[in-house]
C-alpha positions, 0 to 999 in steps of 0.5 A, spaced: 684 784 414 690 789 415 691 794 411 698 794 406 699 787 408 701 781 404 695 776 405 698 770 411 697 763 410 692 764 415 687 769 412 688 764 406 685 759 410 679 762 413 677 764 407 677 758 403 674 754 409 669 760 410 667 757 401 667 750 403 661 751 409 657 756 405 651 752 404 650 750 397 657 751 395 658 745 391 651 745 387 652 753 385 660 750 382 658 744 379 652 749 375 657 755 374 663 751 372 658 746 367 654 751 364 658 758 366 655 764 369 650 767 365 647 761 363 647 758 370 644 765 373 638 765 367 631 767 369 627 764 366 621 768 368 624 774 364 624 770 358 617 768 358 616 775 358 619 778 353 614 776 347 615 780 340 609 782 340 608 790 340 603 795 339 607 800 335 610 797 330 614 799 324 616 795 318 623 795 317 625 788 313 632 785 313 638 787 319 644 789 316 650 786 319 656 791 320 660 784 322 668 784 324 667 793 325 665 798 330 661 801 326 653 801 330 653 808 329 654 809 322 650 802 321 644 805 325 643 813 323 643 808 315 638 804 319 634 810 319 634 813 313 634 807 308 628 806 313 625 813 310 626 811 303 624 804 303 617 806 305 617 812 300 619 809 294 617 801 296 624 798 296 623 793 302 630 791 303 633 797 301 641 799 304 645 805 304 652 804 303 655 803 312 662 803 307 662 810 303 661 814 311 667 810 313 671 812 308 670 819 309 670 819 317 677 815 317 679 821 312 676 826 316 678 824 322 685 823 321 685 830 319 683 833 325 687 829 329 693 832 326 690 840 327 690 837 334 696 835 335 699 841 333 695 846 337 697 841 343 705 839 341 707 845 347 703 840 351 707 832 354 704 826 351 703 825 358 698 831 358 691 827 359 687 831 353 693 829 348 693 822 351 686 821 350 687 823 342 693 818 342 690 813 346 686 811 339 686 815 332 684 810 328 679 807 332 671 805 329 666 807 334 663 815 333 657 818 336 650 820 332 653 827 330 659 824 327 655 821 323 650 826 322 656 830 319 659 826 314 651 825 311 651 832 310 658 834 307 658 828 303 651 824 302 650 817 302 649 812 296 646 805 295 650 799 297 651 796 291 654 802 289 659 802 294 660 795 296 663 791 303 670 789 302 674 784 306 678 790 310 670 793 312 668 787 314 674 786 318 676 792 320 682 790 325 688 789 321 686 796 318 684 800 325 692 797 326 695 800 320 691 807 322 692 808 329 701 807 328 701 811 322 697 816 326 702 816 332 708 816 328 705 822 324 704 825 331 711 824 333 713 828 327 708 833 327 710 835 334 717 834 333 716 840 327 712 845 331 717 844 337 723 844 333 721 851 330 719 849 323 715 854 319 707 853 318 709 852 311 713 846 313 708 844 317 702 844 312 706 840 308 708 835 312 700 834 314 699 834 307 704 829 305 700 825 311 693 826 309 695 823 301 697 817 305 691 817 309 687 818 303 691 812 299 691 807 305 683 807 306 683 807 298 686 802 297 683 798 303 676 800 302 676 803 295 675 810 293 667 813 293 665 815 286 663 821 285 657 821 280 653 814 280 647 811 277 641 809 281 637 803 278 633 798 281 626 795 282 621 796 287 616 791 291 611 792 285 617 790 280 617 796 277 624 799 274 626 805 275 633 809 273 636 815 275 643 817 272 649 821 273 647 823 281 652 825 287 651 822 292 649 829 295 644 829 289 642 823 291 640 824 299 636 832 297 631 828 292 631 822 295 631 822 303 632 829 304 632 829 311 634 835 314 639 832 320 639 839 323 632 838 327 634 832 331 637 832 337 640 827 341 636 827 348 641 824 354 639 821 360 646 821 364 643 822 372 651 824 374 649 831 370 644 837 371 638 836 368 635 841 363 642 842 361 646 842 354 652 839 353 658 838 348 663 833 346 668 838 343 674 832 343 670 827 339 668 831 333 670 828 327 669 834 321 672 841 321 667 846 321 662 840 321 656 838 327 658 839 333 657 833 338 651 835 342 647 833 348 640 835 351 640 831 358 633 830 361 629 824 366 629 818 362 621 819 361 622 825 357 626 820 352 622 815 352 615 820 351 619 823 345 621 817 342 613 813 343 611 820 339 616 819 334 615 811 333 607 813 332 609 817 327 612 812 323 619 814 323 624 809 327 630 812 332 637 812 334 639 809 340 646 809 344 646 804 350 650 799 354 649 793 350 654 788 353 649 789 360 644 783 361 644 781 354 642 774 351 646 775 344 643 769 341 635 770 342 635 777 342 633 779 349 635 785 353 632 785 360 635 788 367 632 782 370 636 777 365 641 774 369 640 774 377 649 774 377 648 777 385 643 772 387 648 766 385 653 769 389 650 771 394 652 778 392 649 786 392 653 789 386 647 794 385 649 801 383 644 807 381 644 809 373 648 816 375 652 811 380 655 807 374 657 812 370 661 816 375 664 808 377 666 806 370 661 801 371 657 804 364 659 806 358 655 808 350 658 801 348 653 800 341 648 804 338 642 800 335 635 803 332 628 803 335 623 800 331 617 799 335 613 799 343 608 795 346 604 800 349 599 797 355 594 803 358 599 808 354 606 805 358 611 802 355 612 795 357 617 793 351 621 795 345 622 792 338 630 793 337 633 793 330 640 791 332 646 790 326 649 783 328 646 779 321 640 776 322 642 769 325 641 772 331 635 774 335 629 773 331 632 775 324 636 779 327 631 784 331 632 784 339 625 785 344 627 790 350 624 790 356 623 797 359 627 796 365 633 795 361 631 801 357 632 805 363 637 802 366 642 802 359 639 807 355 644 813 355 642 817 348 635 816 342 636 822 338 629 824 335 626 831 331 625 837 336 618 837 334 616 831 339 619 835 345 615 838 351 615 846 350 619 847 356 624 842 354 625 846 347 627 852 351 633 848 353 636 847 347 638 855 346 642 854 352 650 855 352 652 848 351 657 846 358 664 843 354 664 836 356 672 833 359 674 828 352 674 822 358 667 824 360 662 819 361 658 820 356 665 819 351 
């Protein structure tokens, strides 16, 4: 084939006829047009695999289900500490409020999305940092730290305290409305800083904005109380009522977890090992936790992780959920669909490969509650997903172990369970990490 030439009528030709001699061409179409790809590419030996049975298990009780939103990260930290004060307090099902996080991440993302389009209004919107900022203001996806950050500067409440609306359910129409405002309010902002305006000016434009902000999301989700009552009965029908609680009150005496003793351990094979790593851009709360990473070989996260699931204390986790995925019965496995032996193909590519390429993403966050150990090595995980439980089994995934290696990115775990020589990294300078880095 020539190089920045149109395709002739030729090449056409010898590309079809090469299709129509391939042997078993018309049996791979007939399957793949009839049943699709991924159905048609199933290994069925996979399936036979991944039995839900696991030799570290914690009981975690009913999945939460985050709906029509980007919200897995808020979801899966909350997953973590209901799960705390579930087994302390005896309440099984017990849930935090995914809504009361998303309130505040939406108020304090926009405000720091203004401060930043006004230390950047000398640049062109054409400048790759304040196009990255622009490209979605308003959008629901965040990182371990961000939620780790509205916990500690706002608390959290029970569910019923602050309830699902019909815009957190589905967040699209609102993402909409945020990401235009915010937008043309960039536009003015800059226009101000550009046109001479004085800080005074400035401040009260972005003051103006922020009340609009603050009335859009609390009209839309409603607004957070800032003292409740925290009633309910636990599994042995005892009652229990404590009143007049904020809901940083709420999270000291019940949940008391201090976020600032994990870490977020990284398996990201296009970066130096034994290093840390910040993602200055994607920080959602001035002056709040900073965005953090500990890169390390994938058996350091997985060690880490066992050590923590042993203790009784379920983990986050950010992957590549869309890869090798049966959605409906809840299988995560490497293996999954054979796509290249259908076609014909080799599409493999290295972890770090992936990354580099475009190719891998940290597309959801997730909550590890269990591990199959076989002679002291994972062979699968139990997964707590947040999708509702008409999928998987009651909305739980079993994970093969290849696929933990392969599209697990991030598990964030206590400091303690980490080796002695992994600990010494965590007092290196952090490298600053570019806003379209491949761990964004």
């Amino acid at each position: 084939m020539k190089f920045n030439q149109p395709l002739t009528n030729e090449e056409l030709q010898q590309m079809r006829q090469k299709l129509t001699d391939r042997p078993g061409h018309k049996i791979v179409a007939n399957a793949v047009m009839s049943n699709g790809i991924n159905k048609t590419a199933t290994n069925a030996k996979v399936i036979a695999k991944l039995n839900r049975t696991f030799s570290v298990e914690i009981d975690t009780g009913t999945v939460a289900n985050q709906k029509h939103s980007g919200r897995c990260w808020l979801f899966s930290i909350l997953n973590t500490l209901r799960h705390q004060f579930a087994t302390q307090y005896k309440v099984k099902d017990f849930e935090l409020s995914q809504s009361y996080l998303f309130f505040w991440d939406k108020i304090e993302r926009a405000n720091i999305f203004y401060d930043r389009m006004i230390a950047l209004a000398g640049r062109p919107t054409t400048d790759r940092d304040v196009d990255f900022y622009l490209s979605s203001p308003g959008t629901d996806g965040g990182q371990w730290a961000m939620a780790a950050a509205l916990v500690q500067k706002y608390g959290v409440v029970p569910r019923e305290t602050f309830p699902e609306t019909a815009v957190t359910e589905d967040t699209s129409d609102f993402d909409m409305l945020l990401n235009r405002k915010m937008r043309h309010d960039a536009m003015k902002l800059r226009a101000l800083v550009n046109g001479g305006a004085t800080d005074a000016e400035i401040a009260d434009t972005k003051q103006q904005f922020m009340d609009q902000i603050f009335r859009i999301t609390g009209q839309s989700v409603g607004v957070p109380p800032e003292k409740f009552d925290l009633e309910y009965r636990d599994d042995d029908k005892k009652y229990h009522l404590d009143q007049g609680l904020t809901p940083k009150e709420f999270y000291d005496k019940y949940i008391g977890i201090d976020l600032d003793q994990y870490v977020v351990l990284t398996n990201s094979p296009d970066k130096k090992y034994d290093e840390m790593y910040a993602l200055p851009s994607q920080d959602n709360i001035e002056g709040g936790k900073h965005i953090e990473f500990l890169n390390e070989p994938m058996d350091q996260l997985k060690e880490a992780a066992i050590k923590q699931l042993q203790a009784g204390e379920t983990i986050w986790f950010g992957n590549d959920v869309l890869q090798q995925m049966d959605r409906q019965k809840g299988l995560l496995d490497s293996d999954l669909f054979e796509q290249d032996e259908l076609f014909g193909l080799d599409t493999k590519m290295t972890k770090a490969e992936r990354l580099e390429y475009h190719e891998a993403e940290v597309s959801h966050a997730m909550t590890l509650t269990g591990v199959d150990l076989v002679d002291g090595k994972p062979t699968k995980w139990k997964v707590e997903n947040s999708w509702g439980s008409k999928i998987g089994n009651k909305g739980y995934f079993v994970m093969a172990d290849n696929w933990m290696d392969d599209y697990t990115y991030e598990v964030v775990v206590k400091k303690d369970y980490l080796c002695d020589e992994t600990k010494k990294v965590l007092d290196k300078a952090p490298i600053m990490l570019e806003a379209w880095d491949s761990l964004e």
